[in-house]
N, C-alpha and C positions, 0 to 999 in steps of 0.2 A: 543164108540165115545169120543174124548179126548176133554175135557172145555176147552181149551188154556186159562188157567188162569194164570197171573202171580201177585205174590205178591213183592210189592215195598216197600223196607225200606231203609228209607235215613238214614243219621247220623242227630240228631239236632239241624241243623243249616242252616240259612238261606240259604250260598254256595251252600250246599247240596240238602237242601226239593226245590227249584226253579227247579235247571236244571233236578232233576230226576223227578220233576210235568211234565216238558215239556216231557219228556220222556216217560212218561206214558201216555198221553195226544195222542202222536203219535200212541202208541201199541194201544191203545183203539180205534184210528181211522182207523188201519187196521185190524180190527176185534179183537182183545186180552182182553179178559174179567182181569180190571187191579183190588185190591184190595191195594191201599196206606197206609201206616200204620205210622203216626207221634208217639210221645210219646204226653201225656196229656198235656201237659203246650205247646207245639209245637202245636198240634190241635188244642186249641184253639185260639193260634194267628193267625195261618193260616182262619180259620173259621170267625176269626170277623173284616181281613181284609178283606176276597172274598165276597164284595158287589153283587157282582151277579152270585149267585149260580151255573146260567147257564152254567157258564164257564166250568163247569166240564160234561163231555161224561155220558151219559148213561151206559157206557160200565165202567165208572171207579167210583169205594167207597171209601172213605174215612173212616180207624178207626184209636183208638187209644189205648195205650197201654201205662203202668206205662216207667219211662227211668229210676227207681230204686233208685233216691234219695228224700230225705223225704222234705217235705216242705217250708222249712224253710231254706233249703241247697243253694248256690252260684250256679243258673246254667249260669255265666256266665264264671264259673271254667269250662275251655274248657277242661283241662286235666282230672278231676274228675269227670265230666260228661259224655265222650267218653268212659272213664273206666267201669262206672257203666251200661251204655248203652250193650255196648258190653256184659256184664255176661246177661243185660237180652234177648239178641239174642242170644247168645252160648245156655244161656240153653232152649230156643224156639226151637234153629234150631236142637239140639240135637234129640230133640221129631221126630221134621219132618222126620230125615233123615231116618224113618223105613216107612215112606209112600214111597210105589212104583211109581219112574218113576220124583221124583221130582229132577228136575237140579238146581243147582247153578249158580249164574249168577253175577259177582262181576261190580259193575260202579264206573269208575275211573270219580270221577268231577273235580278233578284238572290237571294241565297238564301234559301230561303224560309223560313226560321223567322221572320225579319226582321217577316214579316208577324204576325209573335204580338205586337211592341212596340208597335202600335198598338191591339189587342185586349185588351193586359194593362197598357196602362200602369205604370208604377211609380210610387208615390207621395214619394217619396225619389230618394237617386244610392247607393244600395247596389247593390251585387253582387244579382242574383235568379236563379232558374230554375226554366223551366216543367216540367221531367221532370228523374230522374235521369239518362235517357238523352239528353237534349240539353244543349247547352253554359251555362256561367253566359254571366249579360250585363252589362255595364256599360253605366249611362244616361249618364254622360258619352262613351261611344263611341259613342250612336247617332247616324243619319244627322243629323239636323237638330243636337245637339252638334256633330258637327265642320265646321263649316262656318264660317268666318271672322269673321264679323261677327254682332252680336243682331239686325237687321233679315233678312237671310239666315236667320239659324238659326229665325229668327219665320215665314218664308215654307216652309222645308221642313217645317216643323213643320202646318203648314197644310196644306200637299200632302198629305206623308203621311197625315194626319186623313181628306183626301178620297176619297184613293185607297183609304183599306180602307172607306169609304161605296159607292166606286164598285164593289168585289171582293163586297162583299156582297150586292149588286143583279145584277152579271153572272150572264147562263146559266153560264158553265162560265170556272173557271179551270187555265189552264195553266200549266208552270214550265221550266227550263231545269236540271232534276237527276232525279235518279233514287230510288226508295227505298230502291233497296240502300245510300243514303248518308247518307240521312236518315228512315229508317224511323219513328221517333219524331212527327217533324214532321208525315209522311202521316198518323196515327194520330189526330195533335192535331189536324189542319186536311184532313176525308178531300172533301172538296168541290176539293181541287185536286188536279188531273193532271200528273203530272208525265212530260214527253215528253223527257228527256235523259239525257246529255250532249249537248246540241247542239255544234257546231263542231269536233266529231270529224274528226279525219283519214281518210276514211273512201273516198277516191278516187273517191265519185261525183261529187260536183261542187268546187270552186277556191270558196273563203273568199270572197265579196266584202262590200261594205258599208264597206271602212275609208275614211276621211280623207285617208291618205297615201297613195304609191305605196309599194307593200313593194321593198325592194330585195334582192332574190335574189341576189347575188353573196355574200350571207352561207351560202346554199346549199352553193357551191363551195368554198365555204372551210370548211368544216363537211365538205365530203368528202376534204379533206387530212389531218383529224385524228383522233386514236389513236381506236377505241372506248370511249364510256362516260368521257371525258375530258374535257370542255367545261362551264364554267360556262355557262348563260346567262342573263343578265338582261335583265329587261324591267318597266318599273310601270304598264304600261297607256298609257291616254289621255288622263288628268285629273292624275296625280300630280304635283306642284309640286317639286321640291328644290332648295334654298338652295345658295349657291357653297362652302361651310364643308364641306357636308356630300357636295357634289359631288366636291370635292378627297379628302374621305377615304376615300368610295366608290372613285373611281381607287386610290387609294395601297393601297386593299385588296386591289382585283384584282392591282395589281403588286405585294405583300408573295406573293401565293397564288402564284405563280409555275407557273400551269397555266392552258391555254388557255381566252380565254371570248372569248363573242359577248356585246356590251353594246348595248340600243339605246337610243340619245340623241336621243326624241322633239324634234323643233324646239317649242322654246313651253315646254320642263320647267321653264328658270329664269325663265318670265316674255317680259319684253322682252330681257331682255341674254341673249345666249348663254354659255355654260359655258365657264370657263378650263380647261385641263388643267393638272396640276401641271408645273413647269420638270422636260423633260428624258421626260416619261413617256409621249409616243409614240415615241421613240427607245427608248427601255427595254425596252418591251412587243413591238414591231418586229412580225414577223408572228402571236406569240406570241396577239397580241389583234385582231379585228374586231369594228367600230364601226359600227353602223350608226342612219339616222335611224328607220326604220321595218324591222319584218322580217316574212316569212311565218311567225308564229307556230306553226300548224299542221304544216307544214311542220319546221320545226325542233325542238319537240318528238318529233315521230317520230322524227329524226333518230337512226341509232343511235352516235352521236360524243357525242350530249348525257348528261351524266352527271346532273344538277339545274337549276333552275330558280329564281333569285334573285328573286321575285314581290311585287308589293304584294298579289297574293291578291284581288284582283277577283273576281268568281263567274265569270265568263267564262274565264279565265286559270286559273281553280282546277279548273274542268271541263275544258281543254282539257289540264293539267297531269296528274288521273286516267287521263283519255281514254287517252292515252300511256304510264301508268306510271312516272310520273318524278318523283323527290325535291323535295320545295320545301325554300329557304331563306326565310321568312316576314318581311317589311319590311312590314304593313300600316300604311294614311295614315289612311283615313279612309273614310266610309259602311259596308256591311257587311264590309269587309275585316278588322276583331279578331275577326270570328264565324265567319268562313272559315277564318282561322288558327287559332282554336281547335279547329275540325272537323279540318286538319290536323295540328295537333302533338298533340292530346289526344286523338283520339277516331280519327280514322283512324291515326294514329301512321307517316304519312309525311312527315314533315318537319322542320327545328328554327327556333325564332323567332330573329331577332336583334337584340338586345334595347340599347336605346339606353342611356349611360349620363346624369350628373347633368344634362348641359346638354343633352340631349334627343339627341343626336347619335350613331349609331351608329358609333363608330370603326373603324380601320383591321383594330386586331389582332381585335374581336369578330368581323368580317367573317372576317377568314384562319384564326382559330380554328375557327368555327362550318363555316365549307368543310371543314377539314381535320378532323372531329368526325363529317362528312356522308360523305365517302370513305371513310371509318374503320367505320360503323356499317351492315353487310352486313343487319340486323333491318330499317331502315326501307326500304333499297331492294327487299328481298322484300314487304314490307306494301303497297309503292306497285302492285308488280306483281301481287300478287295482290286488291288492291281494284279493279284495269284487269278482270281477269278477272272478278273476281264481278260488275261492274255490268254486264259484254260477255254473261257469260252467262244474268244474270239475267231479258232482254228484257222487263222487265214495262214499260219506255217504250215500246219497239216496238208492244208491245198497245195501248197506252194512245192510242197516234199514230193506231195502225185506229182504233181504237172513235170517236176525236174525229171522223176524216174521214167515217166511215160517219155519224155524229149529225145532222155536218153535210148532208152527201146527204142526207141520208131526211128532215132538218126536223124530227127529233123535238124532243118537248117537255122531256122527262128528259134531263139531262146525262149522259154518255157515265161509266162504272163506273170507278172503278180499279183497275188490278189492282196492289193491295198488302200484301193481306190474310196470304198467303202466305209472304212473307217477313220474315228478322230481321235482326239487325244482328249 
């Protein structure tokens, strides 16, 4: 009689350990005994943010395990840490692979055309694109381009290499989207399965997986205000922003003069904390809440929330459809210009905002671009009806059976997907 056990290892990073918690979260709810495995410093954040234990299935464990660098080491060094991570799963997985009957199984949590830039390399930094119906790309945006330093961009560069080595090898790959959204990309790469929008508001189970504690009093405060009226911002887990461009971000939400929830991750500016501009919490008064960390999902729903101020993370960009709700597009870095482009171009729910000569998106692009998003009734219908067509489409739903059934049964063939069917 076969355990249908599956073991889960993200990479260590917020991106990551969320959408594969929700993922695992699923498998254990349709019988899949899951075993999650953070690295120690990751454990424990996750651990002393999840105020209520319960959240996690009977069916699913939580361990941990060294990520290989010594204590005192940067793990906010994205490239140095993925590196060392990586030797200590090669030489984990190494062991496994003499146990019988154990499958590989690769999850793609970013978006998955992504995975074409390592298939198609470009021989140049031109514009390229692989269909008419997917987005151009630029090789100075991709992952290992934006990354700070040549040593860094030399190491993601590397990763990424390995990783579509290791996607090519695995039984079955999975993803964190749906085909009604990228229908093209299933067509181009029909070997992955795609099981989302994961992190769907969906009221069976409570988000866990983050870093912080989310602070819900943005909740109640979110229930004080008009329908359909709230900016909110948010750039993820990783995003950096300088003091220049912090001040003009503030000065922006205070030019709009309409309610927004902003979250002012601990760690955005580095080691110094963010100044506020003189006088602009008095200004703002109740008008604005600030918080460090928020229940994303949660607030999205929200029906107070009008848009969605995003770096466009694939995470944040599914949880934003999930909801039906407008983005304003600030992408950094990694797949975030290829998300934005899926948004403003191709799904046509959202508008960029676009920096001017010194890189810096100003106060008035910010107030403009809001008041441009209020204004235009075409993309807030488009958001709502691409909520529905992916709600209704359920070909992830299939897609989630077929993988867990594969797994039960030990088959050898990778589980079908159902994409065939649908267009764009």
């Amino acid at each position: 009689m076969r355990s249908n056990h599956v073991l889960v290892i993200p990479s260590p990073s917020q991106g990551h350990v969320i959408p594969l918690m929700d993922a695992a979260q699923r498998f254990a709810r349709k019988g899949l005994k899951v075993t999650f495995v953070n690295t120690e410093h990751t454990h424990k954040r996750v651990i002393n943010a999840c105020s209520q234990k319960d959240y996690l299935s009977d069916m699913m464990q939580m361990v941990a395990i060294p990520d290989g660098m010594e204590p005192w080491e940067d793990r906010n060094d994205i490239g140095q840490l993925t590196e060392t991570m990586f030797r200590i799963i090669a030489w984990d997985g190494s062991q496994k692979l003499h146990i019988k009957g154990i499958k590989t199984i690769i999850v793609l949590a970013g978006q998955t055309g992504v995975m074409a830039v390592f298939n198609e390399l470009p021989v140049n930094d031109q514009m390229f694109q692989l269909s008419t119906n997917m987005p151009p790309m630029d090789p100075n945006q991709f992952l290992w381009a934006c990354m700070g330093d040549p040593v860094t961009r030399k190491k993601m560069f590397a990763i990424g290499l390995e990783g579509t080595v290791a996607a090519g090898a695995a039984d079955c790959i999975i993803c964190n989207s749906a085909v009604e959204l990228e229908p093209e990309t299933f067509t181009l790469f029909p070997k992955i399965l795609p099981i989302g929008p994961l992190l769907e508001n969906n009221g069976k189970t409570k988000q866990t997986g983050h870093f912080w504690n989310e602070d819900s009093s943005c909740v109640t405060w979110l229930d004080q205000q008009p329908f359909c009226s709230v900016i909110y911002v948010a750039f993820g887990s990783l995003t950096m922003i300088n003091q220049h461009q912090f001040e003009e971000l503030a000065l922006g939400l205070d030019l709009i003069n309409r309610p927004f929830l902003w979250v002012v991750r601990p760690g955005m500016s580095g080691s110094i904390d963010h100044i506020y501009p003189n006088g602009f919490m008095d200004r703002i008064g109740t008008r604005g809440k600030i918080v460090s960390w928020a229940p994303q999902q949660e607030v999205l729903n929200h029906p107070s929330v009008a848009c969605f101020m995003s770096h466009c993370g694939w995470n944040s960009t599914m949880e934003g459809v999930s909801n039906g709700v407008p983005f304003l597009c600030w992408p950094h870095s990694f797949d975030q210009f290829l998300d934005a482009t899926y948004i403003c171009d191709f799904w046509k729910t959202g508008l960029r905002l676009n920096k001017d000569d010194t890189g810096i998106v100003t106060r008035e692009e910010i107030k403009n671009k809001v008041e441009q998003l209020f204004r235009n009734d075409k993309i807030k219908q488009n958001a709502l009806n691409l909520k529905e067509r992916v709600k209704e489409g359920n070909s992830s739903s299939k897609n989630l059976r077929n993988f867990v059934d594969w797994v039960k049964k030990g088959q050898d063939n990778a589980p079908e997907n159902n994409n065939s069917q649908t267009s764009s």
